[in-house]
KOLVOLUM-191734 format. One record per residue (C-alpha): residue in one letter; residue number from 1; x, y, z. Coordinates in steps of 0.1 Angstrom, whole numbers, plus 5000, padded with zeros to 4 digits. Layout:
N
 rest  nr   c1   c2   c3
    A NUM    X    Y    Z
...
***
This chain:
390
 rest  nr   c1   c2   c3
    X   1 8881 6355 2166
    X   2 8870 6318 2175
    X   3 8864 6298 2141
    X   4 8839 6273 2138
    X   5 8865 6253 2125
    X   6 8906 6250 2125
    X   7 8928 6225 2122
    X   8 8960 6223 2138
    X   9 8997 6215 2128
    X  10 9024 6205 2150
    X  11 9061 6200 2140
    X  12 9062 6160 2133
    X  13 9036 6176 2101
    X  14 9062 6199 2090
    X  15 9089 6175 2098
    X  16 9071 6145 2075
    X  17 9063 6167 2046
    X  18 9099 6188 2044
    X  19 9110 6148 2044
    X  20 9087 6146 2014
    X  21 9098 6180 1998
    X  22 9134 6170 2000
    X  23 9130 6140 1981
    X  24 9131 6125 1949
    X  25 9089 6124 1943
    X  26 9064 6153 1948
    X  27 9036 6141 1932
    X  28 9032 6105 1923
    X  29 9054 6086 1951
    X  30 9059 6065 1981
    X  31 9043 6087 1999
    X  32 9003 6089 1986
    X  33 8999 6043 1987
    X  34 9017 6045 2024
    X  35 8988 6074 2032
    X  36 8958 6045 2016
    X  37 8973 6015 2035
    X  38 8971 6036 2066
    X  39 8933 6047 2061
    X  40 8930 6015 2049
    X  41 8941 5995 2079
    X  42 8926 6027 2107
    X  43 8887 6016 2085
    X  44 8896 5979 2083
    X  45 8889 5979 2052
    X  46 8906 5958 2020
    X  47 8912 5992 1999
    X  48 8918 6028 1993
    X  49 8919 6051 1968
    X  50 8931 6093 1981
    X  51 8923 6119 1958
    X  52 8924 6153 1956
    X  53 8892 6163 1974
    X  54 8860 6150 1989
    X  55 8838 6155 1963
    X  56 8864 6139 1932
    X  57 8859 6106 1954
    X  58 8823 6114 1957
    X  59 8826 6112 1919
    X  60 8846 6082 1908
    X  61 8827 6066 1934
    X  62 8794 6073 1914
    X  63 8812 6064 1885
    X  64 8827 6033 1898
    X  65 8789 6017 1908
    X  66 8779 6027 1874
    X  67 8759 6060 1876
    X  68 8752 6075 1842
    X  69 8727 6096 1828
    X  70 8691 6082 1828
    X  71 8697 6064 1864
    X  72 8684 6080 1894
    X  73 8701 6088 1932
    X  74 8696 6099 1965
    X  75 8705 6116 1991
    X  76 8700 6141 2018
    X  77 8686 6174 2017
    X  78 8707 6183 2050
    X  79 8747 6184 2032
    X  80 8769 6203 2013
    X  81 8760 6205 1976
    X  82 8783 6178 1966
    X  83 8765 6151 1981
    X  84 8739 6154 1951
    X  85 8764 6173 1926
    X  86 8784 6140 1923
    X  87 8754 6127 1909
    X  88 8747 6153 1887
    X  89 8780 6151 1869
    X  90 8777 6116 1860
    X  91 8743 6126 1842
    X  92 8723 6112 1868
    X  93 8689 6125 1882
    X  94 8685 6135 1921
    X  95 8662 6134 1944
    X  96 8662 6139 1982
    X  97 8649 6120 2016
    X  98 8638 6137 2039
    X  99 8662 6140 2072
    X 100 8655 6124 2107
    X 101 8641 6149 2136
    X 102 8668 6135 2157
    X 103 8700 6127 2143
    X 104 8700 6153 2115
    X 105 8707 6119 2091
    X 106 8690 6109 2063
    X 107 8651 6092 2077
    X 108 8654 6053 2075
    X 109 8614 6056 2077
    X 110 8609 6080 2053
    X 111 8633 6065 2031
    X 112 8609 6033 2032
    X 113 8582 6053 2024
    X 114 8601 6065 1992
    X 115 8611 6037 1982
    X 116 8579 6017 1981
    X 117 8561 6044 1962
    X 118 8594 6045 1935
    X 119 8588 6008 1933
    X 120 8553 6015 1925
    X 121 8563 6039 1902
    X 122 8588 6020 1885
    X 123 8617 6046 1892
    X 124 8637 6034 1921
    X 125 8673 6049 1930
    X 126 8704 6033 1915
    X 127 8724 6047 1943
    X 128 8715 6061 1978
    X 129 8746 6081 1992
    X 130 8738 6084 2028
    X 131 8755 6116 2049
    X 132 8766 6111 2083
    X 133 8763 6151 2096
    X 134 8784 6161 2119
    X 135 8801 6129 2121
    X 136 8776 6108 2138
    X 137 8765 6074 2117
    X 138 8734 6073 2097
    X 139 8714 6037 2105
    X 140 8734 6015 2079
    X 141 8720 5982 2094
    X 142 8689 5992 2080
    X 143 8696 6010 2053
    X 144 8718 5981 2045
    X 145 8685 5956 2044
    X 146 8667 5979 2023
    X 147 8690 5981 2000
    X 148 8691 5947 1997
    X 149 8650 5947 1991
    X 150 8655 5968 1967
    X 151 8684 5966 1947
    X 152 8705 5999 1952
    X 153 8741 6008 1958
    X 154 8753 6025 1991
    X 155 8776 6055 1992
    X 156 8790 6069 2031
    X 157 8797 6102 2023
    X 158 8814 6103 2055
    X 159 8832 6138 2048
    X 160 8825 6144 2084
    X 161 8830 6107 2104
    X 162 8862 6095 2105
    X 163 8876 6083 2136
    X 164 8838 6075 2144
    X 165 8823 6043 2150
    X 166 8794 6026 2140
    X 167 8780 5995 2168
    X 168 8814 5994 2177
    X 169 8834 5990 2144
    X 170 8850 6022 2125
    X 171 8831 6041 2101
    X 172 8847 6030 2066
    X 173 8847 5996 2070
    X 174 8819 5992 2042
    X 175 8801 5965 2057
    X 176 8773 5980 2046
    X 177 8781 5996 2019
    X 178 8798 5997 1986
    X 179 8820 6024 1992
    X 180 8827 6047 2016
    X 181 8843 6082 2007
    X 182 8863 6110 2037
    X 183 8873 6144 2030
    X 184 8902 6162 2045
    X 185 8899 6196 2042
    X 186 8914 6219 2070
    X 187 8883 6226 2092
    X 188 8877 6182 2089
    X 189 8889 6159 2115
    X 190 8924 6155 2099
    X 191 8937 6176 2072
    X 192 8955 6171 2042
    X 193 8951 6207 2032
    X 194 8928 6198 2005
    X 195 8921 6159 1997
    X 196 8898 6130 2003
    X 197 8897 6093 2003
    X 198 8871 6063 1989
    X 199 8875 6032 2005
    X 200 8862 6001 1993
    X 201 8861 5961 2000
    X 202 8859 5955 1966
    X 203 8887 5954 1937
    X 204 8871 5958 1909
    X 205 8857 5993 1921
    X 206 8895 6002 1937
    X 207 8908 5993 1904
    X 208 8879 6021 1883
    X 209 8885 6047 1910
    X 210 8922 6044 1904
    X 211 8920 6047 1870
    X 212 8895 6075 1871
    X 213 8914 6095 1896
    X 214 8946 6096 1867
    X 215 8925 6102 1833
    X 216 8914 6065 1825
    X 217 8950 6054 1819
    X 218 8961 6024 1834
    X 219 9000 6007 1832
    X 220 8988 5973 1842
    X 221 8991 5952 1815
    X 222 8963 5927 1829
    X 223 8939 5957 1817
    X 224 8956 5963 1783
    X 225 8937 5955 1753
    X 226 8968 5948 1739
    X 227 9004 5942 1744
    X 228 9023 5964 1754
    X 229 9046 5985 1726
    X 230 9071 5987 1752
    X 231 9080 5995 1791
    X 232 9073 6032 1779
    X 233 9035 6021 1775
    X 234 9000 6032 1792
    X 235 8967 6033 1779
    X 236 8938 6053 1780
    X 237 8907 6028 1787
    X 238 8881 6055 1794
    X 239 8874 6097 1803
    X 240 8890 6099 1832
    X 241 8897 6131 1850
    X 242 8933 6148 1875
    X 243 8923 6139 1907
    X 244 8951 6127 1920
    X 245 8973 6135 1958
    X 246 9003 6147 1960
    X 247 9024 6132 1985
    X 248 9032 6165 1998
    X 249 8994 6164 2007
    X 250 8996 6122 2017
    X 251 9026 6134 2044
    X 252 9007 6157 2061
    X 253 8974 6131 2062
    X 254 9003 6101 2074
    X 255 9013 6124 2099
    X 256 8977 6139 2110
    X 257 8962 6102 2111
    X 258 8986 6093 2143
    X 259 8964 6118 2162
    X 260 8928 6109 2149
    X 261 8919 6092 2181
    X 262 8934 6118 2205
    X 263 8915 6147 2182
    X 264 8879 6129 2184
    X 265 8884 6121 2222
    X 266 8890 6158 2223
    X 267 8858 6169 2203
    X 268 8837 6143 2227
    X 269 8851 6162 2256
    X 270 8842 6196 2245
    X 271 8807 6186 2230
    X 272 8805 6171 2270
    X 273 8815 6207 2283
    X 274 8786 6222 2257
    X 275 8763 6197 2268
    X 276 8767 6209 2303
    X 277 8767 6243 2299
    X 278 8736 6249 2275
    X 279 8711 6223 2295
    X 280 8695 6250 2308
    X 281 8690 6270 2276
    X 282 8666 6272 2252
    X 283 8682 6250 2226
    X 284 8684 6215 2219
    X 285 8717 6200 2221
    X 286 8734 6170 2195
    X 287 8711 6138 2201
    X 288 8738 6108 2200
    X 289 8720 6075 2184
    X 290 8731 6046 2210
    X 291 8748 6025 2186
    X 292 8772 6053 2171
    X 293 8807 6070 2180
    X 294 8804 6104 2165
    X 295 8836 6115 2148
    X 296 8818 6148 2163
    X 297 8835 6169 2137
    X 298 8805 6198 2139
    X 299 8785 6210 2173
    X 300 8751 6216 2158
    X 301 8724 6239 2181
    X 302 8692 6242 2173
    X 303 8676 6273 2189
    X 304 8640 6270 2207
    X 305 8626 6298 2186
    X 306 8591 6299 2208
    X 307 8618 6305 2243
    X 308 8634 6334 2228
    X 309 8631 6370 2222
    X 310 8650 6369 2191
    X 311 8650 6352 2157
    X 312 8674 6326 2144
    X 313 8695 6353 2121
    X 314 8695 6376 2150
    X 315 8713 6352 2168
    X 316 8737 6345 2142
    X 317 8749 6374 2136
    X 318 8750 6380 2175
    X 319 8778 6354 2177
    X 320 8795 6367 2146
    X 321 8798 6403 2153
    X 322 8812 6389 2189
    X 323 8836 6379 2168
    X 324 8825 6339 2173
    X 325 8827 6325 2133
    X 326 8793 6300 2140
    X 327 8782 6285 2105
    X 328 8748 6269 2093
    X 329 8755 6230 2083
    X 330 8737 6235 2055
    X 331 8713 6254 2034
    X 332 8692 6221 2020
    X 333 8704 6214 1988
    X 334 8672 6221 1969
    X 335 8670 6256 1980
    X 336 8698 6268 1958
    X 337 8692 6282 1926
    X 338 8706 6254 1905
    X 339 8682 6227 1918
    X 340 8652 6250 1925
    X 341 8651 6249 1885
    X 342 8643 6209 1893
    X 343 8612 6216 1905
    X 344 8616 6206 1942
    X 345 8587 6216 1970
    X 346 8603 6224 2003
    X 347 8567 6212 2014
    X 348 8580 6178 2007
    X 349 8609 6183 2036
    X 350 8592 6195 2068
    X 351 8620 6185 2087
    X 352 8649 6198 2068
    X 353 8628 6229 2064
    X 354 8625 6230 2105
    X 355 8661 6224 2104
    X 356 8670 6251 2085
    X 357 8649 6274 2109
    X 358 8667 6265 2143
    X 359 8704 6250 2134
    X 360 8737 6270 2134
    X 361 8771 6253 2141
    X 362 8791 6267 2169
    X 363 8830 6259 2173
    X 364 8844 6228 2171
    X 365 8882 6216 2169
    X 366 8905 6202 2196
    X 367 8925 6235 2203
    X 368 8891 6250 2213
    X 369 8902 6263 2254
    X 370 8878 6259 2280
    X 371 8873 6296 2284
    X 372 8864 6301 2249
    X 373 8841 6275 2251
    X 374 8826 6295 2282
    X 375 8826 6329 2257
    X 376 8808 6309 2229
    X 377 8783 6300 2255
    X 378 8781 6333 2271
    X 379 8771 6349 2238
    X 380 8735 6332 2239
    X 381 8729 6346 2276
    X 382 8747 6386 2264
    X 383 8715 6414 2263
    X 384 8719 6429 2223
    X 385 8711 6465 2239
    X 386 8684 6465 2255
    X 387 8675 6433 2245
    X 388 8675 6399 2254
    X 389 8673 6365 2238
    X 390 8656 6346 2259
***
């Protein structure tokens, strides 16, 4: 079996979290601030908040810009569902932009488009959260100035990107944004097991997101409404929510993050080998915008349907019953059930749809071999019986 996805653990991991297993704090230690400060200082950027998963610091970080129920956000159609779900649980309503035939990122032209018929309309976004698929950078300059025009908030869900770069500087440096959030689950670029992180440049949000990651409570007396009772007291300033890392969880990230630049150098030099290898098939390669660093965490293919024999499913499950795990990064969000009760037209996404027609994810991780890159490859040339796909 060849995975899409897998991450890898050597023996300094095991060796930094039996450290942390042996010691005094499991939970709520040294361990989880030294894993921020080291994010922190990788994004140069001021702050850092770890939590439990991706889409908790997707959350706080709607709550922290102020997202409640009557505002409206956006994102892409092209992510996992809790790009918009973060949204949804603060009450919010979402809408989608429509993705860019080249990057797979969110369109900075069609999100001018949108935006200057909301302003018409009186109903502009209180928050875009832009996607950066696969790991490559969505446009922030620009996205950046029209946010500026017209008053919104920026959220990086950069779940995918980091160790990327964006003209030159490391994605998560939220110079053009508010707040930037990473994920690192197992099949990410670093792992943590489960986990995530939001950075940010400015304290007041670092200060709500650490408060909402921990159930509202804060121990700070600066943010008491009162004096303390004694060195025994915390209080409760708003509905927070458990989202905290364990520093069981921080160890393995401190340990993982000393290899983030030797993993994405890895992933550039296997998407190089793909490259290579499929320019003289009927698919269409990952496009790489000239100002970005891809943290390359997927290898997206999109299949020239009008070159082959076969369809996109029949290819699919070609690679899977070879025993090759390929994915599909993603279903667009308003296709599922949940948000197909909001009324969206697929109409009003020809490019995601298109997307969705051609794309399937083929493996990507730094202990992929060069001769099973050579087998993933040789599954798009191997006859299905009698016949062929292209």
């Amino acid at each position: 079996m060849i995975p899409y996805g897998k991450q890898e653990i050597l023996q300094s991991d095991l060796d930094l979290v039996n450290e942390v297993l042996k010691s005094d704090f499991l939970t709520q230690g040294p361990m989880v601030p030294r894993f921020e400060t080291a994010v922190a200082n990788k994004c140069n950027v001021k702050y850092a908040t770890a939590v439990n998963s991706a889409t908790s610091a997707l959350h706080i970080a709607c709550l922290a810009l102020g997202v409640s129920e009557g505002d409206i956000v956006w994102t892409t159609p092209i992510t996992f569902v809790a790009s918009a779900n973060c949204a949804r649980y603060c009450g919010a309503t979402i809408d989608f932009v429509d993705i860019d035939p080249l990057t797979y990122n969110i369109s900075v032209s069609r999100l001018e488009e949108k935006l200057i018929q909301a302003e018409n309309n009186g109903i502009l976004p209180k928050v875009v959260i832009v996607v950066h698929l696969a790991g490559q950078p969505c446009e922030m300059e620009k996205i950046h100035e029209l946010s500026k025009k017209y008053g919104f908030k920026i959220i990086e869900d950069a779940s995918h990107a980091i160790g990327g770069k964006y003209k030159g500087e490391p994605i998560g440096n939220c110079k053009y944004s508010n707040i930037t959030v990473f994920s690192f689950h197992p099949v990410k670029i670093i792992t943590t097991g489960e986990g995530g992180m939001a950075v940010t440049n400015d304290p007041e949000f670092k200060a709500r997101m650490d408060r909402l990651r921990s159930h509202g409570i804060t121990r700070s007396v600066e943010e008491m409404t009162q004096a303390p009772d004694g060195p025994w007291y915390y209080q409760q300033l708003e509905l927070g929510y458990n989202y905290r890392m364990t520093d069981i969880q921080a160890a393995l990230g401190v340990s993982q993050l000393d290899r983030l630049e030797k993993y994405v150098e890895r992933r550039h030099q296997i998407a190089k080998s793909y490259d290579e290898l499929l320019s003289d098939k009927p698919v269409t390669v990952p496009w790489q915008h000239p100002d970005s660093y891809s943290g390359m965490h997927l290898y997206i293919i999109r299949l020239k349907l009008g070159e082959m024999q076969l369809g996109h499913r029949q290819v699919f499950e070609q690679f899977r019953s070879a025993g090759i795990l390929v994915n599909l990064h993603y279903i667009p969000v308003y296709r599922h059930p949940y948000y197909q009760k909001m009324g969206f037209n697929p109409k009003d996404f020809p490019e995601s749809e298109k997307y969705y027609s051609e794309a399937i994810s083929i493996p990507m991780y730094p202990g992929l071999s060069e001769s099973e890159i050579q087998e993933v490859v040789l599954r798009l040339i191997t006859p299905i019986g009698h016949q062929t796909i292209f």
